[in-house]
C-alpha positions as CSV (number, residue, x, y, z in Angstrom):
1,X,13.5,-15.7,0.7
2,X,9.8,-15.6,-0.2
3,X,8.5,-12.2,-1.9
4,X,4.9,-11.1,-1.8
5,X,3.3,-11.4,-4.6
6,X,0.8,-9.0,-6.0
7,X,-1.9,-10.7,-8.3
8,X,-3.2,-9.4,-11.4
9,X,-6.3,-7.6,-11.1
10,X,-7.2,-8.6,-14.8
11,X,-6.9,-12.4,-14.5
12,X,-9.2,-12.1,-11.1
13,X,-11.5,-10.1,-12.8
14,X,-15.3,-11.1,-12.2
15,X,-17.0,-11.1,-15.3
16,X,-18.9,-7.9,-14.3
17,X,-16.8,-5.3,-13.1
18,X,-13.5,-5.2,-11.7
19,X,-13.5,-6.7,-7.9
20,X,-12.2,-10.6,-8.1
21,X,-15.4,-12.7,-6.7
22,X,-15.1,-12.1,-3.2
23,X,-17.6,-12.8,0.1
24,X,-18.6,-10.3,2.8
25,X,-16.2,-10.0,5.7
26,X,-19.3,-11.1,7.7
27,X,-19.2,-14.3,5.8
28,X,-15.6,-15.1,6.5
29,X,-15.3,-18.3,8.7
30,X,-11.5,-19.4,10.1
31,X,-9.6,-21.7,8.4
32,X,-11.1,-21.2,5.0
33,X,-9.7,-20.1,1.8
34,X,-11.9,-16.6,0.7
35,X,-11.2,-13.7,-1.2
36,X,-12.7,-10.2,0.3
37,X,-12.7,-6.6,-1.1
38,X,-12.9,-3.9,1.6
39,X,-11.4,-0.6,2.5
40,X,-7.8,-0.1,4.0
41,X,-9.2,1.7,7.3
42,X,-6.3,1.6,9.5
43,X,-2.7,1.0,8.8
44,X,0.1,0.2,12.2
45,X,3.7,-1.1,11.8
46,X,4.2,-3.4,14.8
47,X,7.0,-5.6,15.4
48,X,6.4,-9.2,15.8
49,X,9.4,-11.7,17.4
50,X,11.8,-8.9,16.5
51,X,10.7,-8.9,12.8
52,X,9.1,-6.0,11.3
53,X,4.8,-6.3,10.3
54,X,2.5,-4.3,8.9
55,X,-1.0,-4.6,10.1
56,X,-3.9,-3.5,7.8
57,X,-7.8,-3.3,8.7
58,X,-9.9,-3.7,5.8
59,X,-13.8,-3.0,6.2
60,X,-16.8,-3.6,3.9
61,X,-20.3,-2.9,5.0
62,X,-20.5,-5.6,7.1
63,X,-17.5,-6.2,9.1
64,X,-13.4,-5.6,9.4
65,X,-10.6,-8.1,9.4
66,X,-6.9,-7.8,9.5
67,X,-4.3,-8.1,7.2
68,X,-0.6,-8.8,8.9
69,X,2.4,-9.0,6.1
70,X,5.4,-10.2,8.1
71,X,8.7,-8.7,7.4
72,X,7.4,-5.8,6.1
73,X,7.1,-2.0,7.0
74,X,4.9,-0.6,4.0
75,X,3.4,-2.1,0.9
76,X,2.9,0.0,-2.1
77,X,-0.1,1.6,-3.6
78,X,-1.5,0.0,0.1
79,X,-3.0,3.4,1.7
80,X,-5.5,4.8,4.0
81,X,-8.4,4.6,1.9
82,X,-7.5,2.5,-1.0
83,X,-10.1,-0.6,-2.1
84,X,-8.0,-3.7,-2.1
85,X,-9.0,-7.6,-2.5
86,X,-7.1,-10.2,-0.2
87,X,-7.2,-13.5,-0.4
88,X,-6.2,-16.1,1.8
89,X,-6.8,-18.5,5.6
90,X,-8.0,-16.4,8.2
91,X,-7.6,-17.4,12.0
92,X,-9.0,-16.2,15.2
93,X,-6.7,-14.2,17.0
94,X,-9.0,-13.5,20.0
95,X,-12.5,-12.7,18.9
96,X,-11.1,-11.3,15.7
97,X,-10.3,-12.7,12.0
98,X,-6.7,-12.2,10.7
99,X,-4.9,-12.8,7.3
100,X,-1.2,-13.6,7.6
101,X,1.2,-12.8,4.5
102,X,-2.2,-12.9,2.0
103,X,-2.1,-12.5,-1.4
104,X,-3.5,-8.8,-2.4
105,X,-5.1,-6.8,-5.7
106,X,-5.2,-3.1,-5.4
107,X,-8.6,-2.2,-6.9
108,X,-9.3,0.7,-8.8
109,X,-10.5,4.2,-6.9
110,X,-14.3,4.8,-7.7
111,X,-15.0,8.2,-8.2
């Protein structure tokens, strides 16, 4: 059974500060390998082929994508408002860019 894995922030680290190198969500082409940093902005459970899903909108300042974990409900420390970092393929589902089963950083909560 494959598990999700949850990267260490440190080892992503850019050299300044503490997001992994990432590119705008407006950047983000299909079918290419990126790393973005966003905010969680919506959160929905929905069922896909009988298994469970959780679909997660991240937003930066210039755009949104989705993040879909299959077989999954909820996902720790993953909240409304919490600043993560995925990485991973998008692909168009419509007009609109989502991650399947991506690999994830929770980043730290600026004050």
């Amino acid at each position: 059974m494959a598990t999700q894995r949850r990267r260490n922030r440190d080892s992503e680290a850019a050299a300044v500060g503490d997001e992994p190198m990432s590119v705008a969500i407006s950047e983000v082409a299909a079918r290419q390998r990126v790393c973005i940093c966003g905010k969680v902005t919506r959160m929905t459970a929905r069922p896909t082929s009988g298994q469970p899903a959780l679909a997660v909108s991240i937003t930066d300042d210039t755009g949104s994508v989705t993040a879909v974990w299959t077989g999954r409900r909820s996902i720790g420390g993953v909240t409304l408002g919490r600043r993560i970092a995925i990485e991973g393929v998008a692909g168009l589902h419509g007009a609109h860019l989502e991650f399947t089963n991506p690999n994830y950083t929770l980043l730290p909560r600026h004050v």
